[in-house]
C-alpha positions in Angstrom: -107.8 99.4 -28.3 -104.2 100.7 -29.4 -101.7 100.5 -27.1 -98.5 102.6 -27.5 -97.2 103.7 -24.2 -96.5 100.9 -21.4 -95.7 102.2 -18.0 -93.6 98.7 -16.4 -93.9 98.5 -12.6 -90.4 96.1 -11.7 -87.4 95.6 -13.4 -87.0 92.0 -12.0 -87.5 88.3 -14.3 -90.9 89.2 -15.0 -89.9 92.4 -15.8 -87.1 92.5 -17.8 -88.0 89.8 -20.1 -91.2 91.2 -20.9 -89.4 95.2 -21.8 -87.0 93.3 -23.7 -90.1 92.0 -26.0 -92.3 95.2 -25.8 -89.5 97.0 -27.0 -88.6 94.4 -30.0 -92.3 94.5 -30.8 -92.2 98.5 -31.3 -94.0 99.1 -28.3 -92.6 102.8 -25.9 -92.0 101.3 -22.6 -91.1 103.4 -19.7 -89.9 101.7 -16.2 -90.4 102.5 -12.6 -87.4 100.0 -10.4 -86.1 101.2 -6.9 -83.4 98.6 -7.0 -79.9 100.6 -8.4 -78.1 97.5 -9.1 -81.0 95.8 -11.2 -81.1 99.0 -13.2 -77.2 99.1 -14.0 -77.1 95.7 -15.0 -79.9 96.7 -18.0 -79.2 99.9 -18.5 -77.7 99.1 -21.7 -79.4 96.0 -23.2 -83.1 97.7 -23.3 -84.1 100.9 -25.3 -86.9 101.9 -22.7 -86.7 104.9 -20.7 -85.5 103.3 -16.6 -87.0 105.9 -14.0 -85.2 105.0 -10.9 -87.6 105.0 -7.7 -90.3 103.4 -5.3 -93.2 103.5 -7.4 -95.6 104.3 -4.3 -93.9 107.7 -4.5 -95.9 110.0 -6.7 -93.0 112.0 -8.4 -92.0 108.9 -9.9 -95.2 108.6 -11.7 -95.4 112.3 -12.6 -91.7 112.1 -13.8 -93.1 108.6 -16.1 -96.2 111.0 -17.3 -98.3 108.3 -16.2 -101.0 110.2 -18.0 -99.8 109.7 -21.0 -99.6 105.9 -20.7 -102.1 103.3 -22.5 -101.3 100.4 -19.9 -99.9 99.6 -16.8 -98.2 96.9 -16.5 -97.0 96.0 -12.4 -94.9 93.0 -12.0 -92.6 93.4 -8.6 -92.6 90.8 -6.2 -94.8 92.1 -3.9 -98.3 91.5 -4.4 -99.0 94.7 -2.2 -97.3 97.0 -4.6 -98.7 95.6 -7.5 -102.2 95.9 -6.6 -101.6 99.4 -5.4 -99.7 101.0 -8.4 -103.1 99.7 -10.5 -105.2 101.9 -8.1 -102.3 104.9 -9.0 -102.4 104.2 -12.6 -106.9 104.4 -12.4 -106.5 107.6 -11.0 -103.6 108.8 -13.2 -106.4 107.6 -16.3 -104.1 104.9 -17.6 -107.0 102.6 -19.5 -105.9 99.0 -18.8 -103.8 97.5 -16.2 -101.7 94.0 -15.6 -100.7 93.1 -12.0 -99.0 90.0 -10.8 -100.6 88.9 -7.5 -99.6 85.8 -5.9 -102.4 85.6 -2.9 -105.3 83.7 -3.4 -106.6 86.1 -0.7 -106.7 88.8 -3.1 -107.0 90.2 -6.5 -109.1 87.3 -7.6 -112.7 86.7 -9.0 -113.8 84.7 -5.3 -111.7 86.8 -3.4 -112.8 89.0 -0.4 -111.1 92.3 -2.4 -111.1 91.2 -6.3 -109.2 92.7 -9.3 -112.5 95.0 -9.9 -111.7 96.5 -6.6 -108.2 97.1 -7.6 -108.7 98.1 -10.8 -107.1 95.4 -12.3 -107.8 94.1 -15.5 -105.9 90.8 -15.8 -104.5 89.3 -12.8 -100.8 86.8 -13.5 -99.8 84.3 -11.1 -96.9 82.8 -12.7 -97.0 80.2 -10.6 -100.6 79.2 -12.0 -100.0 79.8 -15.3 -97.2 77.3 -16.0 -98.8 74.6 -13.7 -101.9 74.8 -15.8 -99.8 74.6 -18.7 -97.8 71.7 -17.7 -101.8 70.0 -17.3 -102.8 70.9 -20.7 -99.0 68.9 -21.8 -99.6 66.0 -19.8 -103.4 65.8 -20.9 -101.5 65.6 -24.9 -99.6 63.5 -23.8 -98.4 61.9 -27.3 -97.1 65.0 -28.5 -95.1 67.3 -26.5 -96.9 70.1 -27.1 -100.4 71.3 -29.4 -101.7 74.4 -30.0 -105.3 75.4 -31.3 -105.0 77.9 -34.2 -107.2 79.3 -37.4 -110.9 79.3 -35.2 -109.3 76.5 -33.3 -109.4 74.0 -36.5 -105.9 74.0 -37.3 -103.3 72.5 -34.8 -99.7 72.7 -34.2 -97.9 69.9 -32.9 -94.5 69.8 -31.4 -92.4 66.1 -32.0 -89.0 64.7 -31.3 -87.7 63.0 -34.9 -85.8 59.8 -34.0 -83.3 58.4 -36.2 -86.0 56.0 -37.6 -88.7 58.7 -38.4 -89.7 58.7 -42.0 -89.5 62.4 -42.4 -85.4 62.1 -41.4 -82.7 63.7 -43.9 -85.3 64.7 -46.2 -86.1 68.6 -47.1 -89.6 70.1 -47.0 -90.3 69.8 -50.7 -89.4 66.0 -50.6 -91.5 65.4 -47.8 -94.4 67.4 -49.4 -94.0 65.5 -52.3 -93.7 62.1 -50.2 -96.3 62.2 -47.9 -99.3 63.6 -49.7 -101.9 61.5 -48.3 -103.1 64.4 -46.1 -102.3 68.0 -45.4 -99.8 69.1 -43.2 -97.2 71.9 -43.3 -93.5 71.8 -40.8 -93.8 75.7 -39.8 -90.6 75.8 -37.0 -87.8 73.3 -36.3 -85.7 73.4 -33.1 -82.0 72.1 -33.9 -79.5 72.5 -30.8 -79.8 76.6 -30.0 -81.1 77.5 -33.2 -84.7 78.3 -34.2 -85.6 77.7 -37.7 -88.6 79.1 -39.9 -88.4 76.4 -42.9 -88.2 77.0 -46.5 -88.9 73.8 -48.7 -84.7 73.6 -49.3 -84.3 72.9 -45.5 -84.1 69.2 -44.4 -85.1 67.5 -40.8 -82.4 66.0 -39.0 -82.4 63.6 -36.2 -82.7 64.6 -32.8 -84.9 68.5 -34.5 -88.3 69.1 -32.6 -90.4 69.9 -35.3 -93.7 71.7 -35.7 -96.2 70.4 -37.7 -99.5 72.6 -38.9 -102.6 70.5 -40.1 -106.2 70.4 -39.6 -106.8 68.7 -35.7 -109.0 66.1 -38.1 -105.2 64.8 -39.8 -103.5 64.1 -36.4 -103.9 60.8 -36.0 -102.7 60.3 -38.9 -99.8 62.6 -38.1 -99.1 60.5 -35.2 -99.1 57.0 -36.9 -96.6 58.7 -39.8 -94.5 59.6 -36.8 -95.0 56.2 -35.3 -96.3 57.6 -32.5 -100.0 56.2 -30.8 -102.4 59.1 -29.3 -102.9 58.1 -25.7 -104.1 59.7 -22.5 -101.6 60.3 -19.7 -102.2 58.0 -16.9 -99.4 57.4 -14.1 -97.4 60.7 -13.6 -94.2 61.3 -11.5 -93.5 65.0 -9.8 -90.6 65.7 -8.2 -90.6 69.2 -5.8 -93.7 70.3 -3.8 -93.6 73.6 -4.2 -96.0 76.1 -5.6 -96.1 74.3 -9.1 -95.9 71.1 -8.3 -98.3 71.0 -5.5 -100.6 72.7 -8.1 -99.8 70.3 -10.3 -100.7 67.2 -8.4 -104.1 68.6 -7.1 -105.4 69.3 -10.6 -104.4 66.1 -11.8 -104.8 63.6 -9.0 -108.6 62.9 -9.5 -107.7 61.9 -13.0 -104.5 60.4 -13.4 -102.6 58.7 -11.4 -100.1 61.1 -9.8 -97.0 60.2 -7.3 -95.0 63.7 -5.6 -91.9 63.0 -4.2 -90.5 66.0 -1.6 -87.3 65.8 -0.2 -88.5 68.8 2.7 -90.0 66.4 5.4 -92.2 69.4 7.0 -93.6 70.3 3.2 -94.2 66.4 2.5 -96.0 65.9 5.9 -98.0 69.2 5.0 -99.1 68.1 1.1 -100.1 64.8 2.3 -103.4 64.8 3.9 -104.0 68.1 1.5 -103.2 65.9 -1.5 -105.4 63.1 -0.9 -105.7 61.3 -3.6 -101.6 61.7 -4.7 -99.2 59.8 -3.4 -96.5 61.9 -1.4 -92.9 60.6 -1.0 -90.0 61.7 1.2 -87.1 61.7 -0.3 -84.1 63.0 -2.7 -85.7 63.3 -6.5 -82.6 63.0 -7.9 -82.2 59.8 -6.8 -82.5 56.3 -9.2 -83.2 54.6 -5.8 -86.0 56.5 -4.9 -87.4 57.2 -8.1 -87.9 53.7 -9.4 -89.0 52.7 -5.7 -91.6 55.2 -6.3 -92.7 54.0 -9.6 -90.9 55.9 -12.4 -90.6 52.4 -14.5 -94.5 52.7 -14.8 -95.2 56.4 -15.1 -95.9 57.8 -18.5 -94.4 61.7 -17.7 -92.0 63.0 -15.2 -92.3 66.4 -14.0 -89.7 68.4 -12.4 -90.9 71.4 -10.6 -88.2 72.2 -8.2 -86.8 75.5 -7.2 -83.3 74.4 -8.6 -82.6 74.6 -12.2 -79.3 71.9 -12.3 -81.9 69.7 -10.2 -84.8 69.8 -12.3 -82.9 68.7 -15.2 -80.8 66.5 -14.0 -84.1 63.9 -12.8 -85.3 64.9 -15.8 -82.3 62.9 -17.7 -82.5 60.4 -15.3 -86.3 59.7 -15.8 -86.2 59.7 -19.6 -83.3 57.4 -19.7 -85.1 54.8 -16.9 -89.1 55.4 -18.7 -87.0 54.5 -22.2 -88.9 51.2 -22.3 -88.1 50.9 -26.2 -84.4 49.4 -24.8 -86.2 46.4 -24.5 -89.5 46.6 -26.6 -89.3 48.4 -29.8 -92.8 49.3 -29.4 -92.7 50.3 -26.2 -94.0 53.7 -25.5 -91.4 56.0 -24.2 -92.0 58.9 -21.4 -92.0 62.4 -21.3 -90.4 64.8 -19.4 -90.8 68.4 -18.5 -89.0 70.7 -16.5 -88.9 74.1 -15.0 -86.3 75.8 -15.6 -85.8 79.4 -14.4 -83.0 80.4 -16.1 -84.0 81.5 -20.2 -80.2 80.1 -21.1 -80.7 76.9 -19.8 -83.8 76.2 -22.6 -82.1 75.8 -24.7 -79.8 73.7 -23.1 -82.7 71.6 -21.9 -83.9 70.8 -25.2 -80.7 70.3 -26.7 -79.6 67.4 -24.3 -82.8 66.1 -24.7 -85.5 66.8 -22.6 -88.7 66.7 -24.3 -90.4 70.2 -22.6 -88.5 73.1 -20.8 -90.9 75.6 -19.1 -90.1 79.1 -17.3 -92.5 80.6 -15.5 -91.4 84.6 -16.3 -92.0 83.8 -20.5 -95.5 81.8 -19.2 -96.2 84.9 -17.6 -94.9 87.2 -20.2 -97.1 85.4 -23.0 -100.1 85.2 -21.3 -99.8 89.0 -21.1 -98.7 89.6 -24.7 -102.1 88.0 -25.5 -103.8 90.3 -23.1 -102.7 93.4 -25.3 -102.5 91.8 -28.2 -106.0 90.5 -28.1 -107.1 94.4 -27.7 -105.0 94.9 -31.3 -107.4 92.2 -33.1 -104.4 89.3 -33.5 -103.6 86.5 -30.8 -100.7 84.6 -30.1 -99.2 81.5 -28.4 -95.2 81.3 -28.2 -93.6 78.1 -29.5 -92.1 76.0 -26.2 -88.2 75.9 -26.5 -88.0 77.9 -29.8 -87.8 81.5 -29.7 -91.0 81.5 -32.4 -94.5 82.8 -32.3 -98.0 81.8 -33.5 -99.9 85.1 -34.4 -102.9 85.8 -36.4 -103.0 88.7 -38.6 -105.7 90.5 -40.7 -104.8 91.4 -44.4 -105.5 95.3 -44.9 -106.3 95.9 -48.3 -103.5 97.9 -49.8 -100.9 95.9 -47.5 -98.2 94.5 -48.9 -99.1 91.1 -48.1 -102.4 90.9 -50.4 -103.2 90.1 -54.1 -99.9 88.4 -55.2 -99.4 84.5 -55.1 -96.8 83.7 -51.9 -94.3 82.7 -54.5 -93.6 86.5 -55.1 -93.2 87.2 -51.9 -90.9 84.2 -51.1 -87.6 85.5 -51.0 -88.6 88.0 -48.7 -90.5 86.2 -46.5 -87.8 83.9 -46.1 -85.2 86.6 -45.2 -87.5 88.2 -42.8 -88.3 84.4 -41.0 -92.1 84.8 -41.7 -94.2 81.7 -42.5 -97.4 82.4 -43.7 -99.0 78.9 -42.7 -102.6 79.4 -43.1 -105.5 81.4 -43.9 -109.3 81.9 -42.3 -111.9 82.3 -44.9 -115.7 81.9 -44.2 -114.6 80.7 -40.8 -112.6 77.9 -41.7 -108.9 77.7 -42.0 -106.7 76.2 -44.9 -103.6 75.9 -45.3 -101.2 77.5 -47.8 -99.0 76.7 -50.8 -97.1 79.0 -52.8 -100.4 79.9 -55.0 -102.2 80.9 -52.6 -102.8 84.8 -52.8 -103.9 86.7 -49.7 -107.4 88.6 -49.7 -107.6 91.9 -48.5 -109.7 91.1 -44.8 -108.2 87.8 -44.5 -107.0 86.3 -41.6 -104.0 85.0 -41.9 -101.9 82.0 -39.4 -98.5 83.4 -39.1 -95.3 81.7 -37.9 -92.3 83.9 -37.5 -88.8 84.7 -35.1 -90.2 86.7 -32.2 -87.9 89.1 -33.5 -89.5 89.7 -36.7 -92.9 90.5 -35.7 -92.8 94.0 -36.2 -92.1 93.0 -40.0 -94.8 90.7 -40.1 -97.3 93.6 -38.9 -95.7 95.7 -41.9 -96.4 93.7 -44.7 -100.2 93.6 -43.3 -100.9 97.0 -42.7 
């Protein structure tokens, strides 16, 4: 289905972060927001149309032309509202709606009123959606982060380069050259607050999160290169029993080893019997007494999940520097950490300090619902934790641009536009490219890019 027109329910983090990349990607977005001082505060960094008013008022739909809009999109804080406007925007004939509904009580597939009810065709609980994604972390636990790609046989793998890696001070066409024993491809490198889509002159420095592209068969392989051994996750630490963490700790606890420590007596003496196989602990998580008395020598990841930003990252640095067991052992494993952290500047600073994953539950929520409409425009995507890069796959249409020259010819540009074509899908398995490689009209093509430049991307393949 082609979506042009967006009507977006609430200006707030949700909100605004996801205009600011509808707009980017080309998409007309119109906004309904009651609040006056939200709306003068954005007025001038967002090129959609801001209709101010309560968006249970009718004339504020008629003034949007609700009818004219593909989806609805409802994201205020109330799940009330939310739920509502996607009953407003059935009967106003908008096709598809998003609302973000919090309650457990409603909205869902087992609840007593479900999204069918509401008309509602995906339901976002941020909440949810970044504690299942801190799981699926933990679960991959020797790499920060992997992500299935090209009919799920390709995978790209997020590392930390260390001083002693292999790969350090070298550029992309020495390392090809190098390490040819298997196939992989570096397709985004983090370095401080820059994002960087790699052309073979670029080198790896210490301290740069690299992503690696290879077939999932290679990453073991990957892993010893790296010096890094694949192991399942099996003592945790969370720290804030909130929402997310609480979430956290139940859908771990029956299979790892998990220890929460809540410094709000009346929330700890509430998680406790709930949490039954997790251990609960009172107490400050920003403190070295109380995190090694609870453990944090022998835990494998630390999780910080509180409602503070300075708080969460803080333990964070604490934990890495007490879980760096390769002080004394050289190979000693060394634990992870990953944060929530609510505010979008501070990812960057999160990574830059060292911290191995930063999450933020308005882009979790954001992504999962640029895959919702993306999914009905025949291309997914995943976005890149702590680099502002995506995944997508794109089809090859066959007068594009993109098709029936080798990737050499299109180098220069590519480079300028920060597009990587990584891979390619033919006959239902994925390979990846070199600079001979010549795009087929139909193909399906494994795309990394800037978020910024994916209206380019969709160019050269149209």
């Amino acid at each position: 289905m082609n979506t042009k027109n967006i009507l977006v329910i609430g200006l707030g983090g949700v909100g605004l972060h996801l205009t600011k990349r509808l707009v980017d990607d080309g998409y007309v977005v119109t906004v309904i927001e009651s609040s006056s001082q939200l709306i003068s505060s954005v007025n001038d960094k967002i090129d959609a149309k801001i209709i101010r008013g309560n968006a249970m008022e009718l004339a504020c739909w008629k003034q949007a032309k609700a009818e004219t809009m593909d989806l609805l999109i409802a994201v205020t804080n109330e799940d009330s509202i939310n739920m509502i406007a996607s009953i407003i925007a059935d009967r106003f004939g908008i096709p598809r709606k998003v609302a973000r509904v919090r309650s457990p009580d409603y909205g869902y597939e087992n609840s007593l009123l479900n999204k069918n009810d509401f008309k509602i065709d995906l339901v976002i609980h941020p909440e949810e959606l970044v504690a299942q994604e801190i799981v699926r972390l933990i679960m991959r636990a020797s790499a920060n982060d992997v992500i299935d790609v090209g009919e799920g046989e390709m995978k790209i793998i997020a590392m930390r380069i260390d001083q002693d890696c292999p790969l350090v001070n070298k550029n992309l066409k020495e390392i090809a050259l190098g390490h040819n024993e298997f196939q992989f491809k570096i397709v985004a490198i983090a370095r401080g607050i820059a994002t960087i889509i790699p052309g073979e002159d670029d080198t790896v420095h210490p301290n740069d999160q690299v992503f690696f592209m290879l077939n999932g068969k290679n990453q073991p392989q990957l892993m010893n290169l790296m010096g890094a051994r694949e192991q399942q996750s099996h003592k945790i630490m969370i720290v804030g029993g909130g929402m997310v963490g609480a979430r956290v700790a139940r859908l771990l606890e029956k299979t790892v080893h998990t220890t929460l420590i809540e410094n709000d007596k009346e929330i700890a003496e509430e998680l406790a019997p709930v949490l039954k196989n997790t251990d609960v602990l009172l107490g400050d998580g920003t403190d070295v007494n109380v995190m090694v008395l609870g453990g944090l020598m022998e835990m494998d990841t630390f999780v910080a999940t509180t409602g503070n930003n300075e708080t969460n990252i803080i333990s964070c640095l604490l934990a890495k520097h007490i879980m760096n067991r390769t002080n004394v052992d050289a190979h000693a494993k060394e634990g992870k950490t990953i944060a929530i952290v609510m505010k979008e500047d501070y990812l960057v600073l999160a990574s830059t300090i060292g911290l191995d994953v930063a999450l933020n539950k308005k882009i979790s929520a954001a992504d999962e619902i640029m895959k919702f409409i993306r999914m009905g425009e025949l291309f997914s995507v995943a976005h890149l934790h702590g680099v502002d890069a995506e995944v997508i796959e794109l089809a090859a249409a066959p007068k594009s641009q993109i098709t029936r020259k080798p990737l050499q010819k299109l180098k220069s540009l590519l480079l300028e536009k920060q597009i990587l074509i990584a891979g390619v899908v033919r006959n239902g398995e994925c390979e990846l490219t070199d600079e001979d490689t010549v795009i087929q009209p139909n193909d399906l093509a494994v795309v990394v890019l800037s978020t910024k430049s994916l209206k380019d991307a969709r160019e050269l393949f149209k």
